[in-house]
C-alpha positions as CSV (number, residue, x, y, z in Angstrom):
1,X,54.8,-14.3,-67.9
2,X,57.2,-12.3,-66.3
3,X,59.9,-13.6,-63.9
4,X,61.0,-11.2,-61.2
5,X,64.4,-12.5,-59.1
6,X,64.2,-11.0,-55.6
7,X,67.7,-10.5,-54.8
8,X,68.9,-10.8,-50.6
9,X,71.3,-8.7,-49.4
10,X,73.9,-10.0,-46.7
11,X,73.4,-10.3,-43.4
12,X,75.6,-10.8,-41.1
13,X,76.1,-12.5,-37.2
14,X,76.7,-10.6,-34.3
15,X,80.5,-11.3,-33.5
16,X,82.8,-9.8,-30.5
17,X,86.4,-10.5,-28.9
18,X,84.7,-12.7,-26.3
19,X,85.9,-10.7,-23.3
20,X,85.2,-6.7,-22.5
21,X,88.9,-6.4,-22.4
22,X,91.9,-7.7,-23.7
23,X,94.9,-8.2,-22.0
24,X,98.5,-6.7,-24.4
25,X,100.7,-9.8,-25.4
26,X,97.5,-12.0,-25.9
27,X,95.8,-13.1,-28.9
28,X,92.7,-12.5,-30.2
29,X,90.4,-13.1,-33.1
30,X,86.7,-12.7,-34.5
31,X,85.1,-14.1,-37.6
32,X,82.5,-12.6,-40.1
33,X,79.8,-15.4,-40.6
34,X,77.1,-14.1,-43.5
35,X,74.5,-16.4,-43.2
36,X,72.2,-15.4,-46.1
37,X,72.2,-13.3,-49.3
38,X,72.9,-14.0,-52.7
39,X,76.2,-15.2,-54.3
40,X,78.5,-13.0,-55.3
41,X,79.5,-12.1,-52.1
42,X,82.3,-9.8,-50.9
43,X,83.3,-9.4,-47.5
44,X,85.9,-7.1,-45.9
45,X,87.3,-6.0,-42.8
46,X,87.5,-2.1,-41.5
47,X,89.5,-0.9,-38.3
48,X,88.7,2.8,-38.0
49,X,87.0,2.9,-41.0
50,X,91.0,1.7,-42.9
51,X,90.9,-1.1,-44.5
52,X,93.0,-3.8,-42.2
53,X,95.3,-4.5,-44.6
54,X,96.1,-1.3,-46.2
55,X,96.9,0.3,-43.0
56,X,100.2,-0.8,-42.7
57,X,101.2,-4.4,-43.7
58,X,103.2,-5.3,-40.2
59,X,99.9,-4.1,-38.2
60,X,100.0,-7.7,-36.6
61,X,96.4,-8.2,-38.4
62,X,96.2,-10.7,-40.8
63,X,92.5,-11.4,-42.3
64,X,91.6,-14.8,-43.9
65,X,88.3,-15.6,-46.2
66,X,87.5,-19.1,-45.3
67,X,84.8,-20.3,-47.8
68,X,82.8,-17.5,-49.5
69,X,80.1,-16.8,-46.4
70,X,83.1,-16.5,-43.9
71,X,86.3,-14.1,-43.1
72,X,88.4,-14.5,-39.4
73,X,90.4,-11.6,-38.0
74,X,93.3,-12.3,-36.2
75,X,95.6,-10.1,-34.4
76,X,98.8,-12.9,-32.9
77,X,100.0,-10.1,-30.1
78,X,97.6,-7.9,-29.0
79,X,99.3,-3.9,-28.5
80,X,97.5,-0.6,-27.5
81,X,97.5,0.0,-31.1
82,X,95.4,-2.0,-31.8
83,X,92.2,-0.7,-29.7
84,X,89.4,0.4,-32.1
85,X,86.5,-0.4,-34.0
86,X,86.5,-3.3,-36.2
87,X,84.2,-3.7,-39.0
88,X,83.1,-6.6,-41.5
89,X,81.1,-5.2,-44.1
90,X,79.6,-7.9,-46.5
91,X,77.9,-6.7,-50.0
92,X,76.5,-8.0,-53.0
93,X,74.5,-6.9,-55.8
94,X,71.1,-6.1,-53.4
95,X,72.8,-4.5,-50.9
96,X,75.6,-3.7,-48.1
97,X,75.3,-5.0,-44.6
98,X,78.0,-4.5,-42.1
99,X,78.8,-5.2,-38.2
100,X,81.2,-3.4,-35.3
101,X,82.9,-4.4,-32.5
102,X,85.2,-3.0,-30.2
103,X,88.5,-4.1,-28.9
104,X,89.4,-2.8,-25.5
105,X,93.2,-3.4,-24.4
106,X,94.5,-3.8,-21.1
107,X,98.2,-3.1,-20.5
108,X,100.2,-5.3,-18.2
């Protein structure tokens, strides 16, 4: 007999800011839920295509992996700067799956 082990790559749940636009000064945060695919999984976040973190430490983004199926992204004070793209890209050893949103900011 042979055994065969079908491995699932992530997926991951649509996510957004919650509003089209966010006012500057305010707070904000999304989370990364991956609700299926196979253990190991890694999951990252993106702004730009940069990895959150490495961008610059005082960014104002601070990214926390809560379990190993879930990451949040906050941002405390929202500033032009940080309008963008965000991306959480999850992966394991079947594949990569990843998800955008977009962070409008309006100024006050």
């Amino acid at each position: 007999d042979l055994d065969v082990t079908v491995m699932e790559p992530p997926k991951i749940v649509p996510f957004s800011f919650g509003s089209p636009v966010v006012d500057s000064g305010a707070f904000a945060q999304i989370s990364c839920i991956v609700t299926s695919g196979d253990q190991p999984l890694t999951i990252s976040w993106s702004f730009h295509g940069d990895g959150t973190e490495s961008s610059a430490p005082d960014n104002g983004i601070t990214t926390t992996n809560l379990g190993s199926r879930m990451s949040m992204l906050v941002i405390e004070q929202v500033k032009h700067t940080h309008q963008g793209h965000y991306t959480c890209q999850a992966k394991n050893n079947a594949g990569i799956s990843s998800y955008s949103t977009q962070l409008k900011v309006n100024g006050r």
